[in-house]
C-alpha positions as CSV (number, residue, x, y, z in Angstrom):
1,X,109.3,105.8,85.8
2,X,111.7,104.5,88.5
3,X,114.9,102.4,86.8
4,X,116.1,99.3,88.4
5,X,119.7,99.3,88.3
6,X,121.3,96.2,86.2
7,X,122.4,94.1,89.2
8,X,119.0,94.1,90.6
9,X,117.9,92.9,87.4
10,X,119.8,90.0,87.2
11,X,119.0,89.0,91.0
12,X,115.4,88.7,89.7
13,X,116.5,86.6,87.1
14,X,118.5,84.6,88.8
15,X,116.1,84.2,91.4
16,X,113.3,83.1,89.4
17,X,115.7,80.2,87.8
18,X,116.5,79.4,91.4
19,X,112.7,78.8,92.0
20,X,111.8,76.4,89.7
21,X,112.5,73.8,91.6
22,X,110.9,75.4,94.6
23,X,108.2,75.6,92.7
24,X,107.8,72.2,91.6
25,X,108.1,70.7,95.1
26,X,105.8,68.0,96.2
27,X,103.7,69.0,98.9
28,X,105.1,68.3,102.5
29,X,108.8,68.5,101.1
30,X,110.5,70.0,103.8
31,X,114.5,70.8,103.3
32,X,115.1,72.0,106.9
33,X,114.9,70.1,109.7
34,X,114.0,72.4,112.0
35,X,110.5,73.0,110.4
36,X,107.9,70.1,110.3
37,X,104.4,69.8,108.7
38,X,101.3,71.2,110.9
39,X,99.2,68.5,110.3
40,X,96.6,68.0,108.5
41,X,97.9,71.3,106.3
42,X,96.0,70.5,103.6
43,X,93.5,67.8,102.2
44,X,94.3,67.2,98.9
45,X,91.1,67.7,97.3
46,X,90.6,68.2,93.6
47,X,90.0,71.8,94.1
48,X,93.2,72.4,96.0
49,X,96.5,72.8,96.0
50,X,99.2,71.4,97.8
51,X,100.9,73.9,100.5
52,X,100.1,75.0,104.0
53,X,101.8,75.7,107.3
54,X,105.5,74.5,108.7
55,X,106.0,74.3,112.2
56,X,109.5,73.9,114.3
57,X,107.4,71.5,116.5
58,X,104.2,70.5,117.7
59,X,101.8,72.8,118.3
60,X,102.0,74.5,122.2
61,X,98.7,75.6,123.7
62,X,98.9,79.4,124.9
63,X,101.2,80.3,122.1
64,X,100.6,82.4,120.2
65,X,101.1,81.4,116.2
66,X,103.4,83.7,114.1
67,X,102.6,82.6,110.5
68,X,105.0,84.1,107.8
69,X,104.8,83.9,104.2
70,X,107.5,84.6,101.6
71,X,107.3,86.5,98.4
72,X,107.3,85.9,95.0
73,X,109.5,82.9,94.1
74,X,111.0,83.0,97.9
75,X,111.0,79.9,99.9
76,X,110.1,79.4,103.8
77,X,114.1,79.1,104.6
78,X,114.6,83.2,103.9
79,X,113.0,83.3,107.5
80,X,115.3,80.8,109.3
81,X,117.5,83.9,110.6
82,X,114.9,86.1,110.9
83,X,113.0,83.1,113.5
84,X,116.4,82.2,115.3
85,X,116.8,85.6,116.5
86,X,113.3,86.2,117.8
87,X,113.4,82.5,119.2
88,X,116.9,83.7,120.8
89,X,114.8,85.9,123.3
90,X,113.3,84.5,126.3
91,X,110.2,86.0,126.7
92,X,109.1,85.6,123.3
93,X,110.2,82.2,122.8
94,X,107.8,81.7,125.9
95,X,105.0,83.4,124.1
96,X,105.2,82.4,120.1
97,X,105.3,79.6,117.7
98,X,106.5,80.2,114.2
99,X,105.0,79.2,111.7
100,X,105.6,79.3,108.0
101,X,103.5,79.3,104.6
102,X,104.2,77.0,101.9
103,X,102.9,77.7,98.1
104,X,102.7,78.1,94.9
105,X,103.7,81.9,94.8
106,X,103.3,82.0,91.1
107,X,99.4,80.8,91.0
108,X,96.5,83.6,91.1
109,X,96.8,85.9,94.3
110,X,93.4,85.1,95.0
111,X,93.9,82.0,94.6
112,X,96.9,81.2,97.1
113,X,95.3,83.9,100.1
114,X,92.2,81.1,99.2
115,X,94.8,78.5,100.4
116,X,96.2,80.3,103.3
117,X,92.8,81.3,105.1
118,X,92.1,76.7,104.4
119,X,95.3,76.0,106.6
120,X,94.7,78.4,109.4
121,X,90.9,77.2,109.0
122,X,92.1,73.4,109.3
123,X,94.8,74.1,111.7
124,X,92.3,75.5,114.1
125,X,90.6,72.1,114.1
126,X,93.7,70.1,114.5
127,X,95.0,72.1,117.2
128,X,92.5,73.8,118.8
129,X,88.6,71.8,118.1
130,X,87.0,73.5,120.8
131,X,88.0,76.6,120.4
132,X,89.5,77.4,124.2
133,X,93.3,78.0,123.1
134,X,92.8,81.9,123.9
135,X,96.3,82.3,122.4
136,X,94.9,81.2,119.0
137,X,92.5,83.9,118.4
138,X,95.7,86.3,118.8
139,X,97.5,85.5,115.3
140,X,100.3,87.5,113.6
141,X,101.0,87.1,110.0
142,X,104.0,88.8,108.7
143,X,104.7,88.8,104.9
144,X,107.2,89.8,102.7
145,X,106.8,91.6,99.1
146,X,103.7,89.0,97.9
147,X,103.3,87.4,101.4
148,X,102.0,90.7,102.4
149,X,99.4,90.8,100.0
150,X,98.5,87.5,101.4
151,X,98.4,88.8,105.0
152,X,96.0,92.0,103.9
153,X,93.7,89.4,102.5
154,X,93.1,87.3,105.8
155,X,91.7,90.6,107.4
156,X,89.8,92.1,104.6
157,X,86.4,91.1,103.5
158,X,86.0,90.2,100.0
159,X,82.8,92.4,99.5
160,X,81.6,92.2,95.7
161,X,85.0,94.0,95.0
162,X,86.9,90.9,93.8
163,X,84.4,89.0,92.1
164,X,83.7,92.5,89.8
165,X,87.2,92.4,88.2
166,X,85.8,88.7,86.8
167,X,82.5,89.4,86.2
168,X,79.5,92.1,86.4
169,X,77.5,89.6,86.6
170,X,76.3,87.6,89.7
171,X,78.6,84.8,90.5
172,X,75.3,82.8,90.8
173,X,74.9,82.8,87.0
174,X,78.5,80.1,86.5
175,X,77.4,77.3,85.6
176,X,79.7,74.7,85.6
177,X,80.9,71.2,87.8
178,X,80.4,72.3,91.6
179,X,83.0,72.1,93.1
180,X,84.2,74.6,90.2
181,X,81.8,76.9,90.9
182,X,82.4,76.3,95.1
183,X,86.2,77.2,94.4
184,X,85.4,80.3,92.8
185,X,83.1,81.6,95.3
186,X,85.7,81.1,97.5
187,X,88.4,82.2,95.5
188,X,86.7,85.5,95.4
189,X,83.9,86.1,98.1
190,X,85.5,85.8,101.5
191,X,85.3,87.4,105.0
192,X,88.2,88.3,107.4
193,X,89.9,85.5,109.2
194,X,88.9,86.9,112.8
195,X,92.1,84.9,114.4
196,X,94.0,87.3,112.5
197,X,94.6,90.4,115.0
198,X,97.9,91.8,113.5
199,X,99.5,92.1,110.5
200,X,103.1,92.6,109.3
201,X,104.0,94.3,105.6
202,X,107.7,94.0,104.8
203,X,108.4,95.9,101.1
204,X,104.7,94.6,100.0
205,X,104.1,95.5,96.4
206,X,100.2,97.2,97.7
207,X,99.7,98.9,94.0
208,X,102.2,96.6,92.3
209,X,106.1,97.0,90.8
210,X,107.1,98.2,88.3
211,X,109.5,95.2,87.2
212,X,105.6,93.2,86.5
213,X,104.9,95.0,83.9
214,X,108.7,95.6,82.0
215,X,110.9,93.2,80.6
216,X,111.0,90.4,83.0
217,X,106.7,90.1,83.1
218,X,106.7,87.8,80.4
219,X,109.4,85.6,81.3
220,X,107.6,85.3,84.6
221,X,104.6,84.5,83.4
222,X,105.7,81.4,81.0
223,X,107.9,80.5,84.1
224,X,104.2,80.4,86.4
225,X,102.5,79.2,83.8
226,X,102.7,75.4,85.0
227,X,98.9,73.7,85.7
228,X,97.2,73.5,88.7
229,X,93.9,73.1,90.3
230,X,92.7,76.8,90.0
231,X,93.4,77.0,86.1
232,X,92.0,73.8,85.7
233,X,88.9,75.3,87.0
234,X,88.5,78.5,85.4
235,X,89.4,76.7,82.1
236,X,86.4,74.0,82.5
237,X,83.8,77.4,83.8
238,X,84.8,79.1,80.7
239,X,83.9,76.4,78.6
240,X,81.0,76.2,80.5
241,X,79.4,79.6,79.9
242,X,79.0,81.9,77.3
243,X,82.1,83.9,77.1
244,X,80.6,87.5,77.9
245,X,80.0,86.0,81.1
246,X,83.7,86.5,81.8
247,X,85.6,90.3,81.8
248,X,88.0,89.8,79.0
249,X,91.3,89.5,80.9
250,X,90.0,86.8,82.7
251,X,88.9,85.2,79.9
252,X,92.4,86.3,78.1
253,X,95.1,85.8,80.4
254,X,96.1,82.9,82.7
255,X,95.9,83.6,85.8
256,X,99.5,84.2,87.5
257,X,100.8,86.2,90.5
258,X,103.4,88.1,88.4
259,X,100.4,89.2,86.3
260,X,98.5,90.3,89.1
261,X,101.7,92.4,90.5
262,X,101.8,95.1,87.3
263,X,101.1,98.2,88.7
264,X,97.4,99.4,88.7
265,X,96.3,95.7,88.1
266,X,92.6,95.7,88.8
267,X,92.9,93.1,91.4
268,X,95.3,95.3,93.3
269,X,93.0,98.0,92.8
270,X,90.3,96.4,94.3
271,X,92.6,94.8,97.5
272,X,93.1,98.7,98.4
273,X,89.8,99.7,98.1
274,X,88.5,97.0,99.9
275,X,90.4,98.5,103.5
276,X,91.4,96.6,106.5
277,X,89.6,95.3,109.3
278,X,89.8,98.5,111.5
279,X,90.0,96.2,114.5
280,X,93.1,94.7,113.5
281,X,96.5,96.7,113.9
282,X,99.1,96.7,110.5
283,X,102.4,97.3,110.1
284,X,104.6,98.6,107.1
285,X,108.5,98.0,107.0
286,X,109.9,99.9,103.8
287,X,113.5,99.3,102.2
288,X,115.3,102.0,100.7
289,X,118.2,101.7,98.5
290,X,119.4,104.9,99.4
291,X,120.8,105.6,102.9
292,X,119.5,107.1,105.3
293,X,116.3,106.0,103.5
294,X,113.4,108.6,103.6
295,X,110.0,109.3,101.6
296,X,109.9,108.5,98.2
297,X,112.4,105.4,98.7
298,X,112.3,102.6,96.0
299,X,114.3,99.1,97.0
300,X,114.6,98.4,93.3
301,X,111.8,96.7,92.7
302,X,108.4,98.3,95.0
303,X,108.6,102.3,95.1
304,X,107.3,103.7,98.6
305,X,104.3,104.9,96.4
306,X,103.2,101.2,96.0
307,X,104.3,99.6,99.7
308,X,102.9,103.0,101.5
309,X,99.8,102.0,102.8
310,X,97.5,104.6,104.7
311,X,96.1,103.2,108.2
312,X,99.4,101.6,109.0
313,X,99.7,101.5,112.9
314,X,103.4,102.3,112.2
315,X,105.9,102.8,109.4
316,X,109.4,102.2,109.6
317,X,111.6,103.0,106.6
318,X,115.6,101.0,106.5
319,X,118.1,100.9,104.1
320,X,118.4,98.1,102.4
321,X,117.2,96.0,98.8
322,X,113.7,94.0,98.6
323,X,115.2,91.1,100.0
324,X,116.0,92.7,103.0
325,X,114.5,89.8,105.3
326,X,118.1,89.2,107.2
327,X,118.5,93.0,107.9
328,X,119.0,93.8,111.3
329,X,116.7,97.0,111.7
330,X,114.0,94.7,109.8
331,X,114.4,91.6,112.3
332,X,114.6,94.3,115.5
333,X,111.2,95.9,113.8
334,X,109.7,92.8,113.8
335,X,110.7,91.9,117.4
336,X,109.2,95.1,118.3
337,X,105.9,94.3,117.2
338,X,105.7,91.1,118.6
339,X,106.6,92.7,122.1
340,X,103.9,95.4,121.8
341,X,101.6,92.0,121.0
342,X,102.2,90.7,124.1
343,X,102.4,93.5,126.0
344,X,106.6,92.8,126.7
345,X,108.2,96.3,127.7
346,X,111.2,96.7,125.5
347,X,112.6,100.0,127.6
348,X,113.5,98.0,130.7
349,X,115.4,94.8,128.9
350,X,118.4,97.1,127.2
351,X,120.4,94.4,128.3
352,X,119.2,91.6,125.8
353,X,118.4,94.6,123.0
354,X,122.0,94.4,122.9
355,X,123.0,91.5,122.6
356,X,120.4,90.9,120.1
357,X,121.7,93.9,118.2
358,X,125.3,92.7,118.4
359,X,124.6,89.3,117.4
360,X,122.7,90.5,114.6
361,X,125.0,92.7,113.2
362,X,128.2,90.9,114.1
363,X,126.5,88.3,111.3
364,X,126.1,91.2,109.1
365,X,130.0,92.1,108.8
366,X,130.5,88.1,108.9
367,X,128.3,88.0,105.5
C-alpha cells in the first residue's frame, strides 16, 4: 500500500474546497480573458450538462485543434502556462489552436467523456460543416490525471464493456422517458471520435489512486454529490424498472468521478480492457516524487502501476507531484509531441529549445 505523505494530503483537501466554486460555475463563465467560448459548445438540452470547449480566439482553418482537459477538481487556467510556452514558438503557433475542456469533473466518467465527444461533435459543425478543414481530422487531446481518462475514451469503442458494469441485460430492456433511455445509450455505447489521432496522458489514474478509496473518498463524494442531468436520469430509469434490472452498485451508489477513481473500480477495469484505437498514437508523461524518477514511481497520489499503460507510443518519467502541469520537462514533453505531429524537426532549432528551456525554468526559480 503506497502512503501519501501528510502535505500531499492536505493539497487534496485544500484543493477540493478550492473547487467548489469551480464546480458551481454557470456554463460559459470564463475568468480569463484570453480564452473565449467555441460557440455553440453546448445546447442546453435537458439531457445535458453545461460545459464544452474554450478557445483563445476564433476558430483558424488549417489549424490544428489541441483540446486539453484538466483533472479532478482542476480548472482550464492550470494550462495557461503550459499554452503560453507552446504558443511562444513560431512554428507551432502557426500550426495549433488550443483549446480547453470545461466540466463538471466530479459527475460520472462516462458521463463527462459523453459531454466531451458532443463538443468536438458540435464544434465540427460550427467550424468545419463540410468537412474540408483537413487540419480538423488531425486532433490532439492531452489530459491530465482524470482528463486523461477522458482522452482514452474519445478513441476507444465502447463495445458491450461499459454497459456490462450496469447491467447484464440488454440496454434495450430500460424502459423509461426517451430521452433517458437515449442518454444512457450514449453514456455507455459509443465509438471512437475518428478526429481524434493522438492522445496525451499526463499522471492519468488508468487503474485508479489509491487516495479514492482512503480517507478523503467520502468527503469527495458528498462534495460531487450536487444534481445534475445524468443523476436525474438514472434516478427516473431506476424507478422505471424492476430493480434487478440494475447491477447493485449502480443501483447503490451515485454516480461520481471520485467513486469511479478507487482502484480496480469496474468501470476502470473495463476502460483498459476495452484498448485503444491501434491507429491512433498515445503518450504517457509520469511524475515521480522521487528524483531522478524511475520504475515504480508514485507522485503521491497515481503509482506508476496505475498511470503505466501498455501500447504507449512513448513514456517519459519526471520528477515532480501530480500537479506537475507547469513543470518544465512536462511542458518540453508536450512540445515534443506536438512537433512529431506536425512533422517539425526538433534537432535543427537548438536555438529556440533554449530559450524555451531558459524561459521555462528561469520561471521555475522565480516560483
Amino acid at each position: 500500500m503506497i502512503t501519501v505523505p501528510c502535505y500531499l494530503r492536505a493539497a487534496v483537501v485544500g484543493m477540493i474546497l478550492a473547487s467548489l466554486s469551480v464546480a458551481n460555475d454557470s456554463p460559459g463563465v470564463v475568468t480569463t480573458p484570453a480564452w473565449g467560448p467555441a460557440r455553440p459548445v453546448c445546447d442546453h438540452h435537458l439531457w445535458q450538462e453545461p460545459g464544452g470547449l474554450d478557445t483563445r480566439g476564433p476558430y483558424e482553418r488549417g489549424k490544428v485543434p489541441v483540446v486539453l482537459i484538466h483533472g479532478l477538481w482542476g480548472n482550464p487556467h492550470q494550462w495557461d502556462q503550459t499554452v503560453e510556452y507552446l504558443e511562444a514558438d513560431p512554428e507551432l503557433r502557426e500550426r495549433y489552436q488550443f483549446w480547453v475542456f470545461r466540466y463538471s469533473s466530479g459527475d460520472a466518467i462516462p458521463f463527462s467523456a459523453h459531454s466531451l465527444r458532443q463538443s468536438l461533435r458540435r464544434a465540427r459543425q460550427q467550424f468545419d460543416p463540410d468537412g474540408t478543414d483537413a487540419a480538423f481530422n488531425r486532433i490532439v487531446v492531452v489530459g491530465h490525471s482524470l482528463g486523461g481518462i477522458l482522452a482514452k475514451m474519445m478513441v476507444q469503442g465502447s463495445g458491450s464493456r461499459l454497459w456490462q458494469t450496469v447491467s447484464t441485460r440488454p440496454i434495450d430492456e430500460v424502459a423509461g422517458p426517451p430521452r433517458d433511455c437515449q442518454l444512457l445509450r450514449q453514456v455507455f455505447c459509443y465509438e471512437p471520435v475518428p478526429e481524434v489521432r493522438r492522445i496525451v496522458f499526463i499522471a492519468t489514474p488508468h487503474r485508479g489512486s489509491p487516495l479514492a478509496s482512503g480517507p478523503l473518498r467520502g468527503i469527495g463524494i458528498r462534495l460531487c454529490s450536487r444534481p445534475s442531468h445524468f443523476r436525474q436520469a438514472r434516478a427516473t430509469l431506476l424507478a422505471s424498472n424492476e430493480p434487478d434490472l440494475f447491477a447493485p452498485r449502480f443501483r447503490g451508489e451515485i454516480p461520481t468521478s471520485v467513486a469511479e477513481l478507487a482502484s480496480e473500480h469496474p468501470l476502470l477495469l473495463a476502460l483498459c480492457d476495452a484498448g485503444i484505437d491501434p491507429s491512433v498514437r498515445s503518450h504517457s508523461i509520469i511524475a515521480d516524487l522521487r528524483d531522478p524518477p524511475r520504475p515504480g514511481a508514485t507522485d503521491g497520489i497515481v503509482p506508476y502501476s496505475s498511470s503505466h499503460l501498455e501500447g504507449a507510443a512513448t513514456e517519459l518519467l519526471v520528477h515532480g507531484h501530480h500537479i506537475c502541469l507547469e513543470e518544465p520537462a512536462v511542458i518540453r514533453e508536450v512540445r515534443r509531441i506536438l512537433s512529431e505531429h506536425s512533422g517539425i524537426d526538433l534537432a535543427s532549432r537548438t536555438d529556440h529549445d533554449v530559450l524555451v528551456r531558459d524561459g521555462l525554468e528561469s520561471r521555475q526559480e522565480k516560483d
